[in-house]
C-alpha positions in Angstrom: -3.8 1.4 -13.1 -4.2 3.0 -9.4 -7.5 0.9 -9.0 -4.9 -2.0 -9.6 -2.3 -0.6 -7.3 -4.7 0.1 -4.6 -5.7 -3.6 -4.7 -2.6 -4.8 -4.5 -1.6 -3.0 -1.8 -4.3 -4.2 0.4 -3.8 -7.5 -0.7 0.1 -7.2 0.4 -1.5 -5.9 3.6 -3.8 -8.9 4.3 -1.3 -11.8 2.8 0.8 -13.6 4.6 4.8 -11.6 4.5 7.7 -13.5 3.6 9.6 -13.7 6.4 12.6 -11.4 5.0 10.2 -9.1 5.6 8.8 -9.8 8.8 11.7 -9.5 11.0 12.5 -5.8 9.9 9.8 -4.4 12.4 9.5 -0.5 12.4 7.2 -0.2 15.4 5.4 -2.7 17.7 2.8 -3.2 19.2 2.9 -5.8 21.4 5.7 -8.7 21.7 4.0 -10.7 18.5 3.0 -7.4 16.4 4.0 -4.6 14.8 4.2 -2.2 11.9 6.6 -4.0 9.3 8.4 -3.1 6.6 6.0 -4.8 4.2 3.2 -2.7 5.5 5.3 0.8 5.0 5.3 -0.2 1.3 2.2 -1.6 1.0 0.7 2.2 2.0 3.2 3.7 -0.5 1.5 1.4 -3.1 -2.4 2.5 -1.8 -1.4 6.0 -1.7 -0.2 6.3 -4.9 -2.3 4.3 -6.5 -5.1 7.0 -5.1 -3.0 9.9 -6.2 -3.0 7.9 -10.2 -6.6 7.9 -10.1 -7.2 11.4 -8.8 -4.7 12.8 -11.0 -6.2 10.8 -14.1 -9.7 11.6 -13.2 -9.1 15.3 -13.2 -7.3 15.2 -16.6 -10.5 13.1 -18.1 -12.8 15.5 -16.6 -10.6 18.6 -17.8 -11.1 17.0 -21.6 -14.3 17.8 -21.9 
């Protein structure tokens, strides 16, 4: 399951947004560019999808 969410988090990353989510820009870049709102959830996804996978891996380890 995080292998799953990690992918799908980059793959919201690299995708084309919707553009209800476009135009709520947290921080930009230049005129054209920015940090979104899409991309702040996107790294929520990635970063717990890592923390499912560590947290799994430790318990599977611990089993034996």
């Amino acid at each position: 399951i995080g292998i799953v969410m990690v992918t799908l988090g980059f793959a919201m990353i690299i995708l084309p947004a919707p553009p209800y989510f476009e135009m709520f820009t947290i921080f930009h870049f230049t005129l054209n560019d920015g940090f979104t709102l899409m991309d702040l959830i996107s790294l929520i996804i990635i970063l717990t999808g890592i923390f499912v996978a560590i947290k799994s891996y430790f318990k599977f380890a611990n089993q034996y």
